[in-house]
N, C-alpha and C positions, 0 to 999 in steps of 0.2 A: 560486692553489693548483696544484700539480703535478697533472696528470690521468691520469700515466700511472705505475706503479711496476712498471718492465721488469722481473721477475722473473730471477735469473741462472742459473738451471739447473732444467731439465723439472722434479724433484720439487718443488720449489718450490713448486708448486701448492698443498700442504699451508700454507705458509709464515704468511701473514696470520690465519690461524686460529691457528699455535699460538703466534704471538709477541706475541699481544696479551698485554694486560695481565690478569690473573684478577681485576681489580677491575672490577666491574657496573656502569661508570661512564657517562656517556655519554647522549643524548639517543635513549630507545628508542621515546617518543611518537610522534615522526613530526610532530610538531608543525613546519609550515614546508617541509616535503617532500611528493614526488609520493610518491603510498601504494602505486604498482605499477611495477616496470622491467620492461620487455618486450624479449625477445633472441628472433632465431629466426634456421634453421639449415637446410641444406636436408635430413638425413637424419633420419627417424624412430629411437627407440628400441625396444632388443628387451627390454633389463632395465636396472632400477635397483640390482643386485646389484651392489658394487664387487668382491666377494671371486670371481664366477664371471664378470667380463667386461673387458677393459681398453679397450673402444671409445671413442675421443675422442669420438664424438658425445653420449656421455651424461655426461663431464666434469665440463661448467658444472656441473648439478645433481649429482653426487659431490660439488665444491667446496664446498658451500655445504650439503648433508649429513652428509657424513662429515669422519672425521679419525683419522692413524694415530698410533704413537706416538713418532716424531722424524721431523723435515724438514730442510730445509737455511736458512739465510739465503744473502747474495747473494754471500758469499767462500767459499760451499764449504763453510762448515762446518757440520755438526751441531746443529741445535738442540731445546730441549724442545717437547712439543706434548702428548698425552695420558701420554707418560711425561718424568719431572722430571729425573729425572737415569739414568744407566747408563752400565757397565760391564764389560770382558773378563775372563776367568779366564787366567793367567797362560800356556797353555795353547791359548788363545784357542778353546776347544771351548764355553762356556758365557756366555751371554753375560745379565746382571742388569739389573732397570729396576726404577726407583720409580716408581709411577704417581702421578698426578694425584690428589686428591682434593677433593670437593663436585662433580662430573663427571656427569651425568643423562643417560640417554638421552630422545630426544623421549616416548615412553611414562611417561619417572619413573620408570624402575630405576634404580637406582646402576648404572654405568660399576667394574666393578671387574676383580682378576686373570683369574678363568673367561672373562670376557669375551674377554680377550687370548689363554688358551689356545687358544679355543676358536675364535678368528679365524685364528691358527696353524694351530693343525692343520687347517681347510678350505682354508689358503693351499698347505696342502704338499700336500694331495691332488690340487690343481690343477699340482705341479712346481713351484712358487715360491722352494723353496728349494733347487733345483738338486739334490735327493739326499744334501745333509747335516744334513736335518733329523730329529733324533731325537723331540722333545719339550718340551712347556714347562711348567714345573711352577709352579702355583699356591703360592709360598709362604704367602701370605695376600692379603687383598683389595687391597694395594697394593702389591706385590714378586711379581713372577714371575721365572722364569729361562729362558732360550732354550736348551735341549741339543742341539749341533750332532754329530755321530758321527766329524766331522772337521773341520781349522779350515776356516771358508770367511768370508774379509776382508771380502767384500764385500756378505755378509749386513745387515750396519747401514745400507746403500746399499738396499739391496731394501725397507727397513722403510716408508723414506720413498713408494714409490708407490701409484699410487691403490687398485690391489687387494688394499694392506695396510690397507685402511683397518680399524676397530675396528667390530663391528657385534657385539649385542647375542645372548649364547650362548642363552636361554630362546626369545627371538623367532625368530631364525633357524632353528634348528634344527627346531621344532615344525611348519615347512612353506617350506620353502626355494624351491620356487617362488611363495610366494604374495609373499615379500618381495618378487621382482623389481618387481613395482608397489606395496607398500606399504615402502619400505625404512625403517627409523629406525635414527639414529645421533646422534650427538653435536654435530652442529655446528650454527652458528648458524641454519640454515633448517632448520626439519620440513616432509614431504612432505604437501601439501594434496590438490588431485585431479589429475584428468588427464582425456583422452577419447585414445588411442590412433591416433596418426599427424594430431595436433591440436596437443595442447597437454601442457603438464606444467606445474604450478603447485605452487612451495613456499611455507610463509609463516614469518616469523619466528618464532623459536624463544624465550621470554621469559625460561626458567630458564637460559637456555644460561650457562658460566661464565665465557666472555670479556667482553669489549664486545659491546652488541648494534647490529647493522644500524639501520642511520635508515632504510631502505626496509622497508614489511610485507611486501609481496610482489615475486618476484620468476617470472616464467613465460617458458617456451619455449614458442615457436609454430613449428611446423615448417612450411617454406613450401620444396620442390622446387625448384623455378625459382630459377635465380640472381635473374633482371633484375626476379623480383615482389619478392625481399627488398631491394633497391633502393628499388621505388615504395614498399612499406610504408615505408619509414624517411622519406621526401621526404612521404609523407603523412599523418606523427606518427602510426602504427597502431602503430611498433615504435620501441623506443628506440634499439636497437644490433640489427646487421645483420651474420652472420658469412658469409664467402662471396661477399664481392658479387664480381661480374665485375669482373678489372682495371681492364677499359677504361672501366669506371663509376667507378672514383677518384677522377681529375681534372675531372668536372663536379659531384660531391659536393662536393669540398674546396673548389672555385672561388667557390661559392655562399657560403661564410662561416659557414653552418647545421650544417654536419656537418663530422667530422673524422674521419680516419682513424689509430688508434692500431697500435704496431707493439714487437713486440721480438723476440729471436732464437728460436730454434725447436729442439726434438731429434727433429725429424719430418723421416723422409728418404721422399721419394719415387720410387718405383720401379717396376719390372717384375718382376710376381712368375710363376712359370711353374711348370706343373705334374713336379716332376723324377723323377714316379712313371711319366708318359705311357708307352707302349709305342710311342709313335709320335717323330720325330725330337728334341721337346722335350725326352724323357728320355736325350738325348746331351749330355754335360756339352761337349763341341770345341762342338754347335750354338750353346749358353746361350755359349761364351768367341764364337764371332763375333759373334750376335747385338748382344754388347756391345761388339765394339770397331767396330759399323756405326752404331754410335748418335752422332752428334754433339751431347751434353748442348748446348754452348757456344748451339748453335742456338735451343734448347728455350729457353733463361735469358735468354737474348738478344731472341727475338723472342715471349715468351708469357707471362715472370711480370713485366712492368714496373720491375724491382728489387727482386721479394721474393723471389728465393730465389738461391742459389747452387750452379752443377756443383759435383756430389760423385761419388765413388768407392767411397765405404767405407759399408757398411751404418752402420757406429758413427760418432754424431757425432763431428767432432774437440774439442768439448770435457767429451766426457766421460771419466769415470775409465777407463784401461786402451783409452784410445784410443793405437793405434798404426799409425804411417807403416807403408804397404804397400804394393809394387806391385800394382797393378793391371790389369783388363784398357782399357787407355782406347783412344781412336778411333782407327782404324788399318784403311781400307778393304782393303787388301791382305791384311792377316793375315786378317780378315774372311774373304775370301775363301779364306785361302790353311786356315783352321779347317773352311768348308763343304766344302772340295774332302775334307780327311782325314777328315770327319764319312761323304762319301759324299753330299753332298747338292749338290752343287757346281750342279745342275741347277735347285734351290732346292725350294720345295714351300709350303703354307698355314697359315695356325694361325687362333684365332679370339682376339680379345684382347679380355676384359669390361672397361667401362669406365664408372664412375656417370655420375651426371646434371651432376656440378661440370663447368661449363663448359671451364674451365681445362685438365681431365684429358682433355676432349672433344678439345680443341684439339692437347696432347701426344698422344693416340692418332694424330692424323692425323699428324701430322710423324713419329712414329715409322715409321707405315705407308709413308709417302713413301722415309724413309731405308733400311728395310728392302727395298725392292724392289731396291739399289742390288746387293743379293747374290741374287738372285731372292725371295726369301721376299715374299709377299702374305699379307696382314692384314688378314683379316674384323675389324673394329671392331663389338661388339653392348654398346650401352646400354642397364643394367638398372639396378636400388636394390641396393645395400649388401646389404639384408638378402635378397635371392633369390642373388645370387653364393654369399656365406658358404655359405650354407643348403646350395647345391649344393658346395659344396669341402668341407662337415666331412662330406656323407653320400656323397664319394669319388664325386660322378657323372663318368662319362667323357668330360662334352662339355666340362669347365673343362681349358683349356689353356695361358691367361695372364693377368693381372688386372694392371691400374694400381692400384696400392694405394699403403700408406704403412707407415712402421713408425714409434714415439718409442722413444725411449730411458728408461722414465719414472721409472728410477730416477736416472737421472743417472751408470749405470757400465754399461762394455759386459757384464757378467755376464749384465746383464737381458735383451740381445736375444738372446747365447749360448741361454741357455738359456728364454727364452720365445718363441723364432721359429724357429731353427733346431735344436736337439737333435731329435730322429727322437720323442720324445714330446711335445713340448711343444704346448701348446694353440694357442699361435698358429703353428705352422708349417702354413703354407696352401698353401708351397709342395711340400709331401708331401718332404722332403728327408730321406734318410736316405742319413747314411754311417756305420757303426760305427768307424769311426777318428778323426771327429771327436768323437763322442759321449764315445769315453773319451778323449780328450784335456781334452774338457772337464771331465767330473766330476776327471781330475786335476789339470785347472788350479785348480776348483773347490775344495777342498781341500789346494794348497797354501798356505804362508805366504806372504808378499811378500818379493819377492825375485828374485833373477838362476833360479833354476829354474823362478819362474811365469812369468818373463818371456819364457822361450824356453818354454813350454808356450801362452803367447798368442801367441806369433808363428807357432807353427805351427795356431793357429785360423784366425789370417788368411789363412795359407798356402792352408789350407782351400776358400776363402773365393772363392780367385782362379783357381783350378783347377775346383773345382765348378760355380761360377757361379749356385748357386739362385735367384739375381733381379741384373735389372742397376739401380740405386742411377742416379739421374738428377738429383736436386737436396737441395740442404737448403731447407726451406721454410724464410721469415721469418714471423712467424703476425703476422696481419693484422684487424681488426672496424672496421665504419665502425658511428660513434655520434651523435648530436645533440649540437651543442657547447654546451650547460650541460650533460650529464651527467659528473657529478666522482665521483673514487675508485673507480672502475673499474679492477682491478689484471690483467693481462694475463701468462700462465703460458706457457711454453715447450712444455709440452703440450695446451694449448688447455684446461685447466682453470681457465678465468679468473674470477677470483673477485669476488663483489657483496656482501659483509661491508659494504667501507666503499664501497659505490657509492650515488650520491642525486641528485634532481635537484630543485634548488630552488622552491620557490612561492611 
């Protein structure tokens, strides 16, 4: 049996939930199977909210949660998932869904239209829908309508990610931080318990309307340390181990016990920097040397063993409204020749946050190496995820660069446009505001497709290369070493990899 089913594009993650078959067919006993899959990961959760957070780390369990209302298969196209079928107005301002029906949330409500409005309208107060979100009106409990205020193409793309997911208007609403650790939604795993920077545990869902899971349960155990999620795995504590150190691969795989699964990635890693600082980082000439002092080639070459590849461009190349751009690439000269007209030619300090992943540990130091080449020294301070954040969204003054990552997770560059770079957008951490990009976008936003959007995206890019809000270092390959009997383990471009059809035999 095939063990791996490479997902073809980030939103995908959706995929295996919504293409199953609506017939309850299928062996849900458990009878012949281990009754628990154990994955751990080394970053703790902050919420189980899909609609207020898009952090990879808390994925897996979205996957296996939630579900929105169309995904992609592996050519790209559009498929049903909570809504059956839908459609544009000729117009392309209004866009129609027939929903799903016999659809329960884990509580036993019906799954019906309010639901979907009402996941909408919290989607768009978060900037989701870029500024042409009007409204969605409840035709009746299985027909809604999307009212956009102008066309925007790429809205049907945004449906599929994970912070579209469909989550329950009565439940939500009534205490929206409590959901963060209680979350219910619709898909094949409901949320069992948890103990905070421990564990997360869901269990099978039995009314659910797909196929159900031959595995009952399924838990995350957060484990810090790369090289402990290693011995967990070699010591049958964990099943599947995300994160291991590279250089732990090839005595895993050698062993014949474990394997390591793999497929492509919309996670680009990078240098994110603060472009509000008062001090030399909020000089866009600093960010253009900064980046062409960087020798990715090194980084890929000597730190990710073959998982990932030098990139340039915040936007994966295969996703929607990706476009060839110059760029600023390695060019020690100009480098220098950027510091010299920045003023800084002398060089000066910065301090670069950097988590606990070893890997990122490793790229801090080689950046700090190459960066001296133009004088610039690089305090390197390793902290968690969640204190960096913490300090970048309450605007404190000592975040000045951060190793980060971004996905693409709708599968079109609309999504990172506008949820990492517009001057509002939730995820822009690099504090980046240009007002020339902003309305460049909302009118890319809003146009049709076409030869006029297509030179409205190119001067995004333009943007993109002059500004400099982070320097783009690789495309990661996404990566999990597992016990080799565990089968149907499906592997997501966004690291929402999904345990529906995961099991391991007894």
């Amino acid at each position: 049996m095939k063990k791996l089913l490479c997902l073809a594009l980030a939103a995908v993650m959706v995929l295996s939930m919504c293409a199953c078959s609506s017939d309850k067919g299928g062996d849900a006993d458990g009878d012949g199977y281990k009754d628990e899959i154990i994955f751990c990961q080394g970053s703790d959760l902050t919420t189980l909210d899909p609609t207020y957070s898009s952090q990879e780390r808390a994925y897996s369990l979205y996957r296996q949660i939630f579900e929105p209302l169309v995904a992609y298969d592996t050519d790209l196209n559009l498929v049903p998932c909570l809504a059956t079928e839908w459609s544009w107005s000729e117009d392309n301002t209004d866009l129609s869904f027939t929903l799903r029906e016999g659809v329960t949330f884990h509580d036993g409500s019906a799954f019906t239209g309010e639901d979907v409005a009402y996941t909408m309208d919290v989607a768009d107060s978060y900037g989701k829908f870029g500024g042409t979100y009007e409204s969605t009106e409840v035709v009746d409990d299985t027909h809604v309508i999307i009212h956009l205020n102008a066309p925007n193409p790429s809205v049907i793309y945004t449906l599929t990610s994970p912070e579209m997911s469909i989550v329950p208007s009565d439940v939500h609403s009534a205490d929206p931080d409590a959901f963060k650790f209680a979350p219910v939604g619709t898909g094949p795993y409901k949320f069992s318990t948890y103990e905070e920077g421990s564990y997360y545990t869901v269990e099978r869902y039995d009314d659910y309307w797909g196929e159900k899971p031959k595995t009952q349960k399924i838990t995350l155990k957060i484990v810090p340390e790369a090289s402990q999620r290693t011995i967990l795995l070699q010591t049958g504590e964990v099943d599947v181990a995300y994160e291991v150190p590279l250089s732990d691969i090839d005595s895993l795989t050698s062993s014949g016990d474990y394997e390591v699964l793999t497929c492509p990635s919309m996670k680009m890693v990078f240098m994110e920097f603060n472009c509000a600082s008062e001090g030399p980082l909020g000089n866009s000439l600093v960010r253009q040397a900064i980046a062409c002092a960087i020798d990715k080639n090194v980084i890929v070459d000597n730190l990710l063993y073959g998982y990932g590849t030098a990139a340039d461009c915040f936007i994966p190349t295969t996703a929607h409204d990706y476009m060839e751009t110059e760029f600023n690439t390695y060019n020690l000269d100009l480098a220098k020749q950027y510091m010299k007209e920045a003023g800084y030619e002398d060089g000066f300090s910065f301090t670069l946050w950097v988590n606990t992943n070893q890997t990122y540990q490793e790229i801090a130091s080689v950046i700090a190496d190459q960066l001296a080449e133009i004088n610039i020294d690089v305090n390197i301070v390793v902290q968690d995820d969640n204190t960096s954040f913490t300090l970048i969204e309450a605007r404190d003054p000592s975040f000045e660069a951060i190793l980060d990552f971004w996905q693409t997770c709708s599968g079109h560059a609309d999504y990172a446009f506008r949820g990492a770079l517009l001057s509002t957008a939730t995820g822009n951490f690099s504090l980046y505001n240009n007002p020339d990009f902003d309305a460049t976008y909302y009118e890319y936003a809003s146009t049709p497709e076409g030869p006029e959007r297509d030179a409205l995206l190119a001067e995004l890019y333009g943007y993109l290369t002059k500004d400099t809000p982070s320097v783009v270092l690789y495309n990661e390959v996404k990566y999990v070493a597992v016990r080799s009997d565990l089968e149907g383990l499906e592997l997501s471009q966004i690291g929402a990899h999904y345990y529906g059809n995961a099991y391991i035999a007894e």
